[in-house]
C-alpha positions as MATLAB code, in Angstrom:
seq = 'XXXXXXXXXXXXXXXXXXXXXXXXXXXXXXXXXXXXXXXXXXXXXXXXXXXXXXXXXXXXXXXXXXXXXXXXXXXXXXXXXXXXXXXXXXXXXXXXXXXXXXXXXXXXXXXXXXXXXXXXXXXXXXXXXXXXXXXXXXXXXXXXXXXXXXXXXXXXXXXXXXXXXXXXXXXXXXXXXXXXXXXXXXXXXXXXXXXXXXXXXXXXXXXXXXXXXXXXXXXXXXXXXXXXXXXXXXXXXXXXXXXXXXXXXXX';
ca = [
      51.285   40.326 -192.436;
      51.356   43.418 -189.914;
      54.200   42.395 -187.743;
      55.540   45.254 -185.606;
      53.254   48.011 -186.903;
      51.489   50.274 -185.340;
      47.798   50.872 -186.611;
      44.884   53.282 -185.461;
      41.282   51.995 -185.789;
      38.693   54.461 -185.170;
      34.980   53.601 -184.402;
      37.088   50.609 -183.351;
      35.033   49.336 -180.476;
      32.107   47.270 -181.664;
      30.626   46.196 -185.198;
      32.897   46.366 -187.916;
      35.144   48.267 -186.075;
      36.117   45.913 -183.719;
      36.625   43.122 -186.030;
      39.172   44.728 -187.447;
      40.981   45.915 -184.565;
      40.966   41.946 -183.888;
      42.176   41.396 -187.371;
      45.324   43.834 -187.277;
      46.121   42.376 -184.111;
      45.897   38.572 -185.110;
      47.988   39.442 -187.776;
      50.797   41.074 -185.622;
      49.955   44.915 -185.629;
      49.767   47.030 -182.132;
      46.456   48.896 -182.128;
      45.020   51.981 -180.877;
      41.166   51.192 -180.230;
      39.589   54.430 -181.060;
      35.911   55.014 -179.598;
      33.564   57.413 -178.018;
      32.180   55.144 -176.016;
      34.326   54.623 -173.564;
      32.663   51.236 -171.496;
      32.589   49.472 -174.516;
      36.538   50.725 -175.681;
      37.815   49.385 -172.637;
      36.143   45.833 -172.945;
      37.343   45.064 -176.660;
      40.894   46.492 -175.766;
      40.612   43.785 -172.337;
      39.611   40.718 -175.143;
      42.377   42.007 -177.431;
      44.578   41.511 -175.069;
      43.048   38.552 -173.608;
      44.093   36.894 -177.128;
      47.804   37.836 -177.411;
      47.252   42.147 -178.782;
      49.254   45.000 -177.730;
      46.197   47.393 -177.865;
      45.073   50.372 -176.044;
      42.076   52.673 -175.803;
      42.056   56.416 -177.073;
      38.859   58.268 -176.361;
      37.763   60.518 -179.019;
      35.477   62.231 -180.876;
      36.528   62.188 -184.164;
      34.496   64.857 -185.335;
      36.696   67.265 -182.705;
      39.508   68.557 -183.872;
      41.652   69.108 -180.953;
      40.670   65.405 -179.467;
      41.823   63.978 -182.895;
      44.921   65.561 -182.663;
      45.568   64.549 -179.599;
      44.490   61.015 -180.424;
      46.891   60.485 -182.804;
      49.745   62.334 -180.496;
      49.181   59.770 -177.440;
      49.400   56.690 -180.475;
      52.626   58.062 -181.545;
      53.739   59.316 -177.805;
      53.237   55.655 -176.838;
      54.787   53.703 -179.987;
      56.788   56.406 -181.364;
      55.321   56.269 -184.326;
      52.058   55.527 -186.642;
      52.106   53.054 -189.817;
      48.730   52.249 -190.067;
      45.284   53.473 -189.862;
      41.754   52.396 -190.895;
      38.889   54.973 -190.179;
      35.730   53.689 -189.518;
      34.101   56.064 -187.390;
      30.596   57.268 -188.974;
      27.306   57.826 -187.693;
      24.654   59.072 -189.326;
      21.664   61.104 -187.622;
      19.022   60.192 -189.478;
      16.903   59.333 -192.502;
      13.633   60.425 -194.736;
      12.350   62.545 -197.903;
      14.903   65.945 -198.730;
      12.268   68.193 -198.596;
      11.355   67.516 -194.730;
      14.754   66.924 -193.585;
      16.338   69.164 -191.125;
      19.408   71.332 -191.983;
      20.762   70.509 -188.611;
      20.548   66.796 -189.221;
      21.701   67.128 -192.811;
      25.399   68.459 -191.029;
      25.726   66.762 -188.390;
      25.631   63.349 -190.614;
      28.454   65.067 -192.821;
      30.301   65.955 -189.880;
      30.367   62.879 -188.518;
      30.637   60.597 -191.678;
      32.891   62.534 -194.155;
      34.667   65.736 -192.331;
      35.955   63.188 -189.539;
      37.587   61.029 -191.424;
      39.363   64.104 -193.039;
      40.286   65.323 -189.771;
      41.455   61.632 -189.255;
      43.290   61.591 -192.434;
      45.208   65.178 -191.807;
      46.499   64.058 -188.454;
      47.326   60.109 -189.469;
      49.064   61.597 -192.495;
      50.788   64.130 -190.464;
      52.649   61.469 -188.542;
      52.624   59.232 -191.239;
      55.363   61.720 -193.214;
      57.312   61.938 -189.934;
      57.676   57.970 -189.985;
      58.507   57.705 -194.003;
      55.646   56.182 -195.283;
      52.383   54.144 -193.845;
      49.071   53.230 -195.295;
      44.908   54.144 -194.566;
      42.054   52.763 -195.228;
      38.358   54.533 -194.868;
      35.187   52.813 -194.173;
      32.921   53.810 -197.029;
      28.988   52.192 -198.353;
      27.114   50.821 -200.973;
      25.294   53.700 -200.287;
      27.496   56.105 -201.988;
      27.896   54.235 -205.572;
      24.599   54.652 -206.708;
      22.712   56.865 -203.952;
      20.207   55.990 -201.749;
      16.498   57.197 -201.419;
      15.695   58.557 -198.374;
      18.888   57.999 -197.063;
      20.950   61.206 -198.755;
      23.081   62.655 -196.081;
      24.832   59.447 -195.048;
      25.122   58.179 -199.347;
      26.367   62.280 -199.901;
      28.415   61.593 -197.370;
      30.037   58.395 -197.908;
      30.023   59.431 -201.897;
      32.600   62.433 -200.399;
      34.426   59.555 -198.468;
      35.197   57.779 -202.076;
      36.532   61.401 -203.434;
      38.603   62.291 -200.425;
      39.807   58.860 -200.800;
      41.122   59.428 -204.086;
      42.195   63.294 -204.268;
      44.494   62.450 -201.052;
      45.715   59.023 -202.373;
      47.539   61.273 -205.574;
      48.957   63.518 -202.908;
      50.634   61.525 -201.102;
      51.596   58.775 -203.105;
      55.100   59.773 -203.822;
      55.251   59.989 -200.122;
      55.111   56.626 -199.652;
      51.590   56.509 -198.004;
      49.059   54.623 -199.601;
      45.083   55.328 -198.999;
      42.469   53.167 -200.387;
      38.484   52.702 -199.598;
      36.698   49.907 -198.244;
      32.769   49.905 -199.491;
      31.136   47.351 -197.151;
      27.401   45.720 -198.558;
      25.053   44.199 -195.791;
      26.963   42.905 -192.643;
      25.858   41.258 -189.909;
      26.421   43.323 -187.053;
      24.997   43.564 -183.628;
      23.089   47.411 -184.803;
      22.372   45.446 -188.079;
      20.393   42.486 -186.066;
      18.416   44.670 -183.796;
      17.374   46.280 -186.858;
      16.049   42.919 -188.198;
      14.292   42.313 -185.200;
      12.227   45.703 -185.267;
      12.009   45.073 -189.291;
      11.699   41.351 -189.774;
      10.299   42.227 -193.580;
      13.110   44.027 -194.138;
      15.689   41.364 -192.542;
      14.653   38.481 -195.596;
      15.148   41.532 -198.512;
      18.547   42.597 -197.299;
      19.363   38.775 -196.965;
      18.938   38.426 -200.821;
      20.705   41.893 -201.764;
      23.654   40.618 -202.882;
      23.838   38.034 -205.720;
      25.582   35.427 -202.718;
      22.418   35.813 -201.177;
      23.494   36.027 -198.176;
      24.742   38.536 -195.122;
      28.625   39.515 -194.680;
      30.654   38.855 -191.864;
      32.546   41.605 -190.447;
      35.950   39.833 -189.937;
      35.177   39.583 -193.969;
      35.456   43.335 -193.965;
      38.587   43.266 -191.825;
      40.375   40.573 -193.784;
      40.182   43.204 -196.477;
      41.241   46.087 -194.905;
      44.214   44.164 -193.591;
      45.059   43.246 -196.912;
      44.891   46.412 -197.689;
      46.876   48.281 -194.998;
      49.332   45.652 -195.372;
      52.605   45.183 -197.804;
      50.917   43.162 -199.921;
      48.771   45.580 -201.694;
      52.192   47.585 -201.700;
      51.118   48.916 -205.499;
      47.174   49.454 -205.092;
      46.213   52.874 -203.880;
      43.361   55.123 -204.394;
      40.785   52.658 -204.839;
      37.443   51.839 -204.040;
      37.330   47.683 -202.742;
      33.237   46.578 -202.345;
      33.069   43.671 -200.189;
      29.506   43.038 -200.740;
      29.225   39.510 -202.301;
      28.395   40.880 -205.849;
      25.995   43.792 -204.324;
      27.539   46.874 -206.492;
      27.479   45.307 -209.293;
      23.615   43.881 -209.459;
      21.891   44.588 -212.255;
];
């Protein structure tokens, strides 16, 4: 479905993140694992290739401008080109009421949520236009379709993910580069179970969120961004996809 493309995959080295960089690579693509943390880069880019992927690790913070650029320079330097990109990166710094949250906190979660996946976007798109076309996916959140309480920088946030998404999809669409959105419900992943054990209450309520009743898996994530980075969703772009088992739209 990917043969012979090239694909970046940032925040691409555990979680979510790494199942996809699994998924573009079981389904032909060469990927750039794109990570901060360096220890844990290295190891997924040893088991991608352990199972048959051309893969690599970048080391970046994607909320640096210069380090972005040159991310997306060494992809291109090394594969002479970029077709395909899925940004995942996000962290955010913290939760609680508005009224005692910190200013400080309140940035750094859109920094690190919303303006690095722009910075992402105006580099992969750069290269993208060089090549003739490509396709990106962002990693958005429930959170951002109907806000969250207590959680308002990271739903703000991912709510200016779903707009970027969009604005920069009609740009570029006659351009032959497609960008959708990827709104992921409750996964199972490793930050995600030590959670439930530190919140075992809260473990059996996120369990029936969704009207499946029932956790996602994140290679269920990365079967849909593969789908959509891939030819097959060749006419679908600027769109918001919730892979949530029926989450978004629970009454």
């Amino acid at each position: 479905m990917l043969k012979n493309k090239v694909a970046i995959v940032t925040g691409g080295a555990t979680g979510i993140g790494r199942a996809i960089c699994q998924q573009l690579g079981d389904d032909g693509a060469s990927v750039a694992v794109v990570d901060f943390n360096r220890e844990a880069g290295e190891t997924c880019v040893s088991d991608l290739k352990g199972s048959g992927v051309d893969a690599f690790f970048v080391s970046c913070d994607v909320s640096n401008e210069a380090q972005v650029s040159a991310m997306v320079s060494a992809v291109v330097e090394r594969y002479g080109r970029l077709d395909i990109a899925c940004n995942n990166a996000a962290v955010s710094r913290g939760s609680g009421p508005i009224h005692q949250f910190s200013r400080e906190v309140f940035d750094q979660t859109l920094e690190m949520c919303l303006t690095n996946t722009w910075l992402c976007m105006k580099y992969e798109i750069e290269a993208m236009l060089v090549g003739g076309g490509g396709s990106i996916v962002n990693i958005s959140s429930n959170a951002s379709l109907r806000g969250q309480a207590f959680n308002t920088a990271y739903a703000t946030a991912k709510g200016g993910v779903n707009i970027l998404t969009k604005s920069a999809s009609t740009e570029y669409a006659s351009k032959d580069i497609r960008i959708n959105a990827i709104s992921p419900g409750v996964i199972r992943t490793p930050g995600l179970e030590k959670y439930f054990e530190e919140q075992p209450k809260m473990a059996e309520q996120l369990r029936k969120a969704a009207p499946m009743q029932r956790l996602g898996e994140p290679s269920e994530i990365a079967n849909a961004v593969a789908f959509l980075l891939s030819d097959k969703a060749s006419f679908i772009t600027g769109q918001l996809l919730s892979v949530d088992g029926g989450g978004a739209v629970r009454g």
